[in-house]
C-alpha positions as CSV (number, residue, x, y, z in Angstrom):
1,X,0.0,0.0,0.0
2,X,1.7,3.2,-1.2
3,X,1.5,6.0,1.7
4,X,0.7,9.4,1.6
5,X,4.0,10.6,1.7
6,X,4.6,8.6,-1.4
7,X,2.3,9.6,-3.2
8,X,3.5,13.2,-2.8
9,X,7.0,12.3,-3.9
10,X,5.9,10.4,-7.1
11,X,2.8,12.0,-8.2
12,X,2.0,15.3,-10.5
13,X,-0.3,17.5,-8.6
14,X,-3.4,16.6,-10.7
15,X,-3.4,13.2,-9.8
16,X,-3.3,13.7,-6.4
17,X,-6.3,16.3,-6.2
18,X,-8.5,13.4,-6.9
19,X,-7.7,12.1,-3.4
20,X,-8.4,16.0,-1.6
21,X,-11.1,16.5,1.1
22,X,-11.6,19.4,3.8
23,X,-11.7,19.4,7.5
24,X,-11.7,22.0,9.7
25,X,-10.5,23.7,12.7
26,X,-11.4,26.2,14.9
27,X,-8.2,28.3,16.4
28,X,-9.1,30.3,19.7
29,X,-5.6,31.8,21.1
30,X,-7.3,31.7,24.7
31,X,-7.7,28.1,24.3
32,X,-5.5,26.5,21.7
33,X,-1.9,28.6,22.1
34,X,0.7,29.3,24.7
35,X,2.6,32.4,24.2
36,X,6.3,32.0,23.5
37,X,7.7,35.4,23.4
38,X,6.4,39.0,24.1
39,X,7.3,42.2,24.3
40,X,8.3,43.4,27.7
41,X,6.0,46.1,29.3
42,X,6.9,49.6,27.5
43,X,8.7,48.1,24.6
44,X,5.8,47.5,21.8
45,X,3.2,45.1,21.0
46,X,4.3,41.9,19.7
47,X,4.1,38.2,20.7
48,X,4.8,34.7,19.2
49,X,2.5,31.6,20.2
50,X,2.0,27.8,19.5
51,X,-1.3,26.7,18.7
52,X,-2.7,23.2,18.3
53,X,-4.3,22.6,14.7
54,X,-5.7,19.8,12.8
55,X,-4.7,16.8,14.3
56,X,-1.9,18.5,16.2
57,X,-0.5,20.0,13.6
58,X,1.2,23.1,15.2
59,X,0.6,26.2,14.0
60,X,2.4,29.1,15.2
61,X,1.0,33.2,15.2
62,X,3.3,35.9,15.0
63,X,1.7,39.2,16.0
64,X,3.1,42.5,15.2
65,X,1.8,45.7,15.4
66,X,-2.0,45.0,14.7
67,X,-0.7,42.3,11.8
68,X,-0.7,38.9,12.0
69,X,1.5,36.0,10.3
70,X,0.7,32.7,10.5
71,X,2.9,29.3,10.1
72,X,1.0,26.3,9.4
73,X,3.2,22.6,10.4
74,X,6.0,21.6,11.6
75,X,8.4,25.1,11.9
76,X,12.0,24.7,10.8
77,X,14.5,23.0,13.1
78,X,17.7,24.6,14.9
79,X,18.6,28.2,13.9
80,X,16.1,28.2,10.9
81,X,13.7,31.6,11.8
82,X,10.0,32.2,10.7
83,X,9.4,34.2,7.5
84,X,6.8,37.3,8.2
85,X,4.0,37.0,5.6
86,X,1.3,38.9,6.4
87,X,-0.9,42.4,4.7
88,X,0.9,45.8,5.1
89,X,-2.3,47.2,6.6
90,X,-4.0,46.1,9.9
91,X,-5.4,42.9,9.9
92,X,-6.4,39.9,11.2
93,X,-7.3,36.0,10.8
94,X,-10.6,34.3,11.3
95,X,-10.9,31.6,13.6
96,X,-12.1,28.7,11.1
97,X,-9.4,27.2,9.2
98,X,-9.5,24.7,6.3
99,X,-7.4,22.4,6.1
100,X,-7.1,20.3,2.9
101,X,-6.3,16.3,3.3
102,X,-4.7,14.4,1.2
103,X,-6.2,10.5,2.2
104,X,-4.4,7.4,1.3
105,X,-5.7,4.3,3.3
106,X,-5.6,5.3,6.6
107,X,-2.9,7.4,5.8
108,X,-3.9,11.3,5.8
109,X,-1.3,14.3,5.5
110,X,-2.7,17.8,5.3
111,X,-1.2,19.7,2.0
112,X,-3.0,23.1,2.6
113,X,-4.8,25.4,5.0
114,X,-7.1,28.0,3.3
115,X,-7.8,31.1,6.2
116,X,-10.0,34.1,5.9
117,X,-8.1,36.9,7.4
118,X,-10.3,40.6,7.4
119,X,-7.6,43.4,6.4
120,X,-8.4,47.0,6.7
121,X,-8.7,49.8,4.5
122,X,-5.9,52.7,4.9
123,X,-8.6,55.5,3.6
124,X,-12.0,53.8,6.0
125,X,-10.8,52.2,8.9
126,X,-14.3,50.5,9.2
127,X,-13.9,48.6,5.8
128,X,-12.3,45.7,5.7
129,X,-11.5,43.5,2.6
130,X,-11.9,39.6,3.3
131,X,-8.6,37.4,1.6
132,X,-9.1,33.8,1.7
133,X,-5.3,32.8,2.1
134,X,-4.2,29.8,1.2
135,X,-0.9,28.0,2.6
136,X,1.4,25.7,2.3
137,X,1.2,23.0,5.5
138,X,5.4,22.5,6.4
139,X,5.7,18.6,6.9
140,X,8.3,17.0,9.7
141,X,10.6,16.3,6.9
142,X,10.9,19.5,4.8
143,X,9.4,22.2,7.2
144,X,8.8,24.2,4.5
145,X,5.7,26.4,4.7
146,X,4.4,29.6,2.9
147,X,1.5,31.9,1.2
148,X,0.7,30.1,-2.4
149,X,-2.3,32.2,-3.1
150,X,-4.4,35.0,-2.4
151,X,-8.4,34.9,-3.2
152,X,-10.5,38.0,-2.5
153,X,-13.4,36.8,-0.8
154,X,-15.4,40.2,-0.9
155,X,-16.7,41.0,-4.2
156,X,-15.7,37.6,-5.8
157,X,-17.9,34.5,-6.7
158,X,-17.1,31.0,-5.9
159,X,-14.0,32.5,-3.6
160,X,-13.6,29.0,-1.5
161,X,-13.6,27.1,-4.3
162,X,-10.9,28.9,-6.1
163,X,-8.9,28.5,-3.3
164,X,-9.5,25.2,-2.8
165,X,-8.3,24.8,-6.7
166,X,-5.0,26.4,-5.9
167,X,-4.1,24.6,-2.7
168,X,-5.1,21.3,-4.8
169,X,-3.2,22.5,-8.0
170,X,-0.3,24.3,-6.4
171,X,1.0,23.0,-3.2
172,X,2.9,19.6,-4.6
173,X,5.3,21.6,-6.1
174,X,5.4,25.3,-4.9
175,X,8.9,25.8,-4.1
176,X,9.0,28.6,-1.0
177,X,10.6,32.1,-1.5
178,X,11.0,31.5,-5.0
179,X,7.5,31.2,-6.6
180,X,5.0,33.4,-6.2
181,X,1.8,33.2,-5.0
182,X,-1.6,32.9,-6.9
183,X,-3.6,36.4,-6.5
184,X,-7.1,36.3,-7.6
185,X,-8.8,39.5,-6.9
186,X,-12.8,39.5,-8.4
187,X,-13.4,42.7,-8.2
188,X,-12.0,43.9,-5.9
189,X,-7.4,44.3,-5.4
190,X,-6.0,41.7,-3.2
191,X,-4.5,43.9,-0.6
192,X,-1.1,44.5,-0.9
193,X,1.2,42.0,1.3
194,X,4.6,41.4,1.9
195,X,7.0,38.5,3.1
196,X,10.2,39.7,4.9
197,X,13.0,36.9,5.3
198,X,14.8,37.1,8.6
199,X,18.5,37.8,8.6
């Protein structure tokens, strides 16, 4: 019986959409993280947690500032630091997360999360554009993990579905900090973002 893992190494990515299904998570910080790091008192806002996702899975939250970066799996090992990804203007995840399951058997491996995050507008700070993000899940072995795509969710039929379609098509063989991610927009800009390697 071939494993999951196997069938990551040998297959193309559309083969192995046909064997994709969803679950889902629900991340409360009060309930699911610990805090790692924060700032001391009268020296900013920032703090680094470790949350529990699907299955265990950790995932960890950087906060900064109002902005939020999120790391979904297994973070590298040693001296290897989190890359910031996250939108230059305020935002903030949802709590339900997708996570997309690759199912061999009773083998199962997550491939992809797809989030909701609500980022704000810099000209109305009560309008807030919804981005269904979509990520690469970091595995034990290559702890590898980044933004693939970005789908506007305001303004833009069948959002979920074209994210779903990008973290099937895309994940197998999105190569971190050197492809770029999907943007689908609708009608309305994905929000501009950033990710900041650390030195």
């Amino acid at each position: 019986m071939r494993t999951a893992l196997a069938l990551l190494a040998f297959l193309p990515a559309a083969a192995v959409a046909a064997d994709i299904t969803s679950e889902y998570t629900e991340l409360d910080t009060e309930r699911d993280c610990a805090v790692l790091e924060a700032a001391p008192e009268g020296e900013g806002d920032w703090r680094t947690m470790s949350c529990t996702g699907w299955r265990g899975y950790p995932i960890v939250l950087q906060y900064n500032d109002v902005r939020e970066s999120i790391f979904y799996g297994f973070p590298p090992a040693g001296d290897g630091a989190l890359v910031w990804e996250s939108f230059d203007a305020f935002n903030h995840a949802g709590t339900r997360i997708e996570w997309r399951i690759l199912a061999d058997g009773v083998a199962r491996l997550p491939l992809a999360t797809i989030h909701r995050w609500l980022v704000s507008d810099a000209d109305d700070p009560q309008k807030e554009t919804e981005v269904l993000v979509v990520e690469k899940v970091a595995g034990m072995a290559e702890r590898d993990g980044c933004a693939i795509g970005y789908v506007v969710a305001t303004g833009n039929t069948d959002a979920n579905e074209k994210a779903r379609r990008i973290a099937d098509g895309q994940t197998v063989d999105f190569v971190c900090g050197a492809d770029q991610p999907v943007l689908d927009s609708g009608e309305v800009p994905v929000p501009s973002f950033n990710r900041v390697e650390s030195e």
